[in-house]
Structures are given as structure tokens and as C-alpha cells.
C-alpha positions as CSV (number, residue, x, y, z in Angstrom):
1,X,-0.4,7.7,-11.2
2,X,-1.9,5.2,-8.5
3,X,-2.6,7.6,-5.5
4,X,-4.4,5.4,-3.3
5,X,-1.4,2.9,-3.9
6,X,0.9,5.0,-2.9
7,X,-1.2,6.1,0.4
8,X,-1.7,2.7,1.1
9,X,1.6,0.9,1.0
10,X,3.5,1.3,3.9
11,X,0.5,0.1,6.2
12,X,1.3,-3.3,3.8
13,X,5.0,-3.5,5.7
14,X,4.4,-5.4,8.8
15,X,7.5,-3.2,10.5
16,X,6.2,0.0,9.5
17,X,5.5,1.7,12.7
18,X,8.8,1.2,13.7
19,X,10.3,2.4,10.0
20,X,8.3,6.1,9.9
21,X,9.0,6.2,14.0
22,X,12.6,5.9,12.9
23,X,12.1,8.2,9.9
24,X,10.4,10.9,12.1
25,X,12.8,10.4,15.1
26,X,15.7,11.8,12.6
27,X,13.9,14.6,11.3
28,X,12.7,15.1,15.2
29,X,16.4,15.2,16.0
30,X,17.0,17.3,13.6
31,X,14.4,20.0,13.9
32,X,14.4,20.4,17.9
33,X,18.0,20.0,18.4
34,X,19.9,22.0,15.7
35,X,22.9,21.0,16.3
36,X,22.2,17.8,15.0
37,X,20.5,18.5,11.7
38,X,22.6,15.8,10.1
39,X,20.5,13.8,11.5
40,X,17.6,14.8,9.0
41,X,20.2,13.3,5.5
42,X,19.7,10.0,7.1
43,X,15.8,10.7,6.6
44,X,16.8,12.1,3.2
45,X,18.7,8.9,2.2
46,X,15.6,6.7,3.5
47,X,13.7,9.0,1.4
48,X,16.1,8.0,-1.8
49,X,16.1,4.3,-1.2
50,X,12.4,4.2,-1.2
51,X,12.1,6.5,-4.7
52,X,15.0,4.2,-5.9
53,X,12.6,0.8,-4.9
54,X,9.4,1.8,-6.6
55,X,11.5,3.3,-10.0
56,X,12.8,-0.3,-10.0
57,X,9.5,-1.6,-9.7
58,X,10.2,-3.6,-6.2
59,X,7.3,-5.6,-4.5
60,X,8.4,-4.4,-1.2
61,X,9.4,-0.6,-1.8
62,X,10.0,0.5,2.0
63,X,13.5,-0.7,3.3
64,X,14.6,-1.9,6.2
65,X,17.1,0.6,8.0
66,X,20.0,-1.4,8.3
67,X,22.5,0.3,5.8
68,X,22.7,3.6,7.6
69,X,26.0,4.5,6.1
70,X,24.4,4.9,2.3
71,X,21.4,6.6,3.8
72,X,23.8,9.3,5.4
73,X,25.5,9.3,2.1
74,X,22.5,9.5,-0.4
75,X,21.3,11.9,2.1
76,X,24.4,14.2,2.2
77,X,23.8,14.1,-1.7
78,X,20.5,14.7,-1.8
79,X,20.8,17.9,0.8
80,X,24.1,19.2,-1.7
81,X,21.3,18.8,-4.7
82,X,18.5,20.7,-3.2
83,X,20.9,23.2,-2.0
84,X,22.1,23.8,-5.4
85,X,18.8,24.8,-6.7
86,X,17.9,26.7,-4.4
87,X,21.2,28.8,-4.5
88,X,20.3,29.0,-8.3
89,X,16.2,29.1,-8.6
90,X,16.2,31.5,-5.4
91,X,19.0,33.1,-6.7
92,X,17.4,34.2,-9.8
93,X,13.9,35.1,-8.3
94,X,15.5,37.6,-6.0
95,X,16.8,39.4,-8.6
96,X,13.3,39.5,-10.4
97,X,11.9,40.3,-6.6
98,X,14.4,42.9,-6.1
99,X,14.1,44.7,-9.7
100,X,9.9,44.5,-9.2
101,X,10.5,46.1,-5.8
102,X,12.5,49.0,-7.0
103,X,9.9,49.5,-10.9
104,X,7.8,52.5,-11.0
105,X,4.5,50.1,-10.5
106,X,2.4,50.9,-8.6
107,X,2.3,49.2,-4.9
108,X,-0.6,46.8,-5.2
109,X,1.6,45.5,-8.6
110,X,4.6,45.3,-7.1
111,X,2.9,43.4,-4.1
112,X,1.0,41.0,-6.6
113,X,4.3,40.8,-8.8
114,X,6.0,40.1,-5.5
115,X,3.6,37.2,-4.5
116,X,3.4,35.5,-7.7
117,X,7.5,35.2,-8.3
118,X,7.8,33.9,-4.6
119,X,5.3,31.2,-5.5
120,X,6.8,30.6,-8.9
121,X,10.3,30.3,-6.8
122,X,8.5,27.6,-4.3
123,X,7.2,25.8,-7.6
124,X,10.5,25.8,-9.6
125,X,12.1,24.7,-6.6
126,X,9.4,21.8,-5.8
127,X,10.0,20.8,-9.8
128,X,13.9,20.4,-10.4
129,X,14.6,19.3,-6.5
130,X,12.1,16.4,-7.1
131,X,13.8,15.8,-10.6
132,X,17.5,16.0,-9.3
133,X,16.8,13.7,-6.6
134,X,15.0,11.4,-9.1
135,X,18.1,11.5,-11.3
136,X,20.1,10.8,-9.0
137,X,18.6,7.8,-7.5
138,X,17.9,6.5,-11.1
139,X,22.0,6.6,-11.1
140,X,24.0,7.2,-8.2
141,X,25.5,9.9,-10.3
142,X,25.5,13.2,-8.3
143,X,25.9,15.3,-11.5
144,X,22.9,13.6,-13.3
145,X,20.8,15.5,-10.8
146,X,22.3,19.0,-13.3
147,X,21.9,17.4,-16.7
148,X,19.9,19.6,-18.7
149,X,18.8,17.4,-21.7
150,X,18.3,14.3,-19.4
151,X,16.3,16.0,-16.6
152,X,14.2,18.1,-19.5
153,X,13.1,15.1,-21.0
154,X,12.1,13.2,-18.1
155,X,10.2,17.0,-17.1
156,X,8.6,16.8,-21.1
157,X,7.6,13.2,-21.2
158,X,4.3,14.3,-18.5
159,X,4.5,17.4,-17.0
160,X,0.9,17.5,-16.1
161,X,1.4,14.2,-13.8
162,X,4.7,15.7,-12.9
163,X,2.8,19.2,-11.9
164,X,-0.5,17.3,-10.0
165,X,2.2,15.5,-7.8
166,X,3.8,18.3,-6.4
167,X,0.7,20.0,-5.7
168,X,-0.8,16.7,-4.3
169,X,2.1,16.3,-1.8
170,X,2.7,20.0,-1.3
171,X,-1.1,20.0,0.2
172,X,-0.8,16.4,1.8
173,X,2.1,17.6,3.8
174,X,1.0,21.2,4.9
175,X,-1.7,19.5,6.2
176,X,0.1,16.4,7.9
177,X,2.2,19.0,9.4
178,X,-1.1,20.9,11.1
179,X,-2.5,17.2,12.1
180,X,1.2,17.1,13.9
181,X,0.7,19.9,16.0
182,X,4.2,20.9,15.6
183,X,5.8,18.5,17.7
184,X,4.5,15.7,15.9
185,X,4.5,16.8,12.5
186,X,8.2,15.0,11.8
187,X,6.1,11.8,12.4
188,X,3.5,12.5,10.3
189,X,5.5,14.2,7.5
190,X,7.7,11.7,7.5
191,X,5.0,9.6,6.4
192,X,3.8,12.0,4.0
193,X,7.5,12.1,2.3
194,X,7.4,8.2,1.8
195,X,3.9,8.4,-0.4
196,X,5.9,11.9,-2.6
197,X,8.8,8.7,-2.9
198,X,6.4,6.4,-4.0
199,X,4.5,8.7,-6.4
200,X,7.7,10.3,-8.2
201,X,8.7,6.6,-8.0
202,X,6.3,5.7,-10.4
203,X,6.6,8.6,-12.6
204,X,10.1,8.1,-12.9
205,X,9.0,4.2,-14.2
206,X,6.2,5.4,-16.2
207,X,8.4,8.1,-18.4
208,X,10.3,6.9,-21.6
209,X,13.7,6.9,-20.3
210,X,15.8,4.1,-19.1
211,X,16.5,4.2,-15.3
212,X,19.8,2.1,-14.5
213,X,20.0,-1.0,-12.5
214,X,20.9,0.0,-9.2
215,X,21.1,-2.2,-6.4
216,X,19.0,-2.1,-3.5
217,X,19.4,-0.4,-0.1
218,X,18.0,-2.3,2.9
């Protein structure tokens, strides 16, 4: 994986101040208003379009926001996808929370039994949401983002570069989100959500499966 590539190559776009402002100002819309959290799929299909670029090997991976109707859509999908696992990953882990909270352990186990399933929740989650959303912009199929055998073998081919990604970015964005200040932080995580794009981008290049033809957005 090249990370300073994919730290470095929006400041390449000559436009991209006003592509993250626009990127940020959905997710800002979306955070502070509420009532118009659909603004955040449009951020979600931007998101998509730019994974969808760098898996195809594009020179130019950050789109222009023009096509704002397939952003909503592949953002609508992507939400639906996420949503899914976390029904089922979240779904499962408060079982196992529920069933640890109720043993006869004793309380600093059930606490440290506790703690480790929620972060093994927050992992599983980070793992097959990244992997449906890779899926699916490799295809514009919505169910490829639930096939087992395809979405295992894309997980098998490098889990360790797969693993260090999610980490990378789960740490890059916690502390984009702090540099933010809170107000901010849809700016700057925005940002930090277009390098995660770029580096599942090239995992999703770098594994031996074949990723569809899939015309460009923007």
C-alpha cells in the first residue's frame, strides 16, 4: 500500500478545496441539521466514486461533483449496506454482551469481556462495511456487497494490509476529528475519508480478483 500516495493526492487536483469544502458541507448539513441527514449519502456516493477511480486505476481519482443524482444513489446504497451489518454484526455482539453480562464471572471479567466484544464489534464492522462498499463499487451490484465466497476471498487474499488500513484510517480520522474542533471536523474528516477511498482503492486493485469495468462518475 502507498500511504503517502494516498495522503498526497487530492492536494494534486487543482479544484480540491472546493471538492472536500463540498464533501464537508454535506456531512456539515448533515450532522448539525438532522433533519437533513440525506445530505451525508451524497458524501457517501463521492466517497464511492473515488474508491471506484483508484480500483480502476484512474490518473485522476477525485471527481468532479457534477453527477449528483448517482452520488445520492451510490450513497443511498452504501448507507442500506452499512446498515445491514451493523443490524447483523451488532446484532450478534449484543447477544454475546448480554449473555457475558448475565455469566457468573466475576465483575472485572465481565467488564473486560464487555470491552473486548464492543471493540471486536467496532472492528468486524470497520472490516465487512469497507468490503461491502468495495464490492459494490467494483460492480454496481447492491447484493455483491453480501456475497460470502466473493467478499472472503477478497478478505483472504491480504488481510494483514486489509487489517493495517483500518487501523491507519480509524486513527487518522479520530484525530482529524479533534484537529476539527467539532464544528470543523466534517471538513477535515471528509478529507480523511477520501485517503480510506484511495487506500481500499488500491487494495481492491492489488487482490487477485477481477473488478468489472465500470464507468466513471464525474
Amino acid at each position: 500500500m502507498n500511504y503517502s500516495e494516498a495522503l498526497a493526492y487530492i492536494f494534486q487536483d487543482k479544484d480540491w478545496t472546493k471538492k472536500v469544502a463540498l464533501g464537508g458541507l454535506c456531512l456539515f448539513i448533515a450532522v448539525f441539521t438532522g433533519i437533513l441527514f440525506f445530505a451525508a449519502f451524497f458524501a457517501m456516493g463521492y466517497y464511492v466514486s473515488v474508491l471506484r477511480g483508484v480500483m480502476q486505476g484512474e490518473e485522476k481519482p477525485l471527481p468532479e461533483w457534477t453527477n449528483w443524482s448517482k452520488y445520492f444513489v451510490d450513497g443511498l446504497m452504501g448507507a442500506i449496506i452499512l446498515l445491514v451489518y451493523f443490524i447483523i454484526i451488532g446484532g450478534l455482539g449484543a447477544i454475546i454482551i448480554v449473555n457475558l453480562a448475565t455469566a457468573d464471572l466475576r465483575d472485572y471479567e465481565q467488564v473486560l469481556g464487555i470491552i473486548f466484544t464492543a471493540l471486536g464489534i467496532l472492528f468486524a464492522l470497520s472490516i465487512f462495511g469497507n468490503l461491502g462498499l468495495m464490492r459494490y463499487a467494483a460492480t454496481n451490484d447492491f447484493a455483491a456487497a453480501f456475497r460470502y465466497t466473493e467478499i472472503s476471498q477478497w478478505l483472504r487474499n491480504d488481510f494483514g494490509n486489509f487489517a493495517t488500513i483500518v487501523i491507519f484510517t480509524t486513527i487518522l480520522n479520530a484525530i482529524l476529528f479533534v484537529a476539527g474542533l467539532g464544528i470543523f471536523s466534517p471538513f477535515t474528516n471528509f478529507w480523511g475519508y477520501m485517503v480510506q477511498a484511495h487506500l481500499f482503492g488500491q487494495y481492491a486493485r492489488g487482490v487477485n480478483a477481477t473488478v468489472p469495468a465500470v464507468p466513471a462518475v464525474g
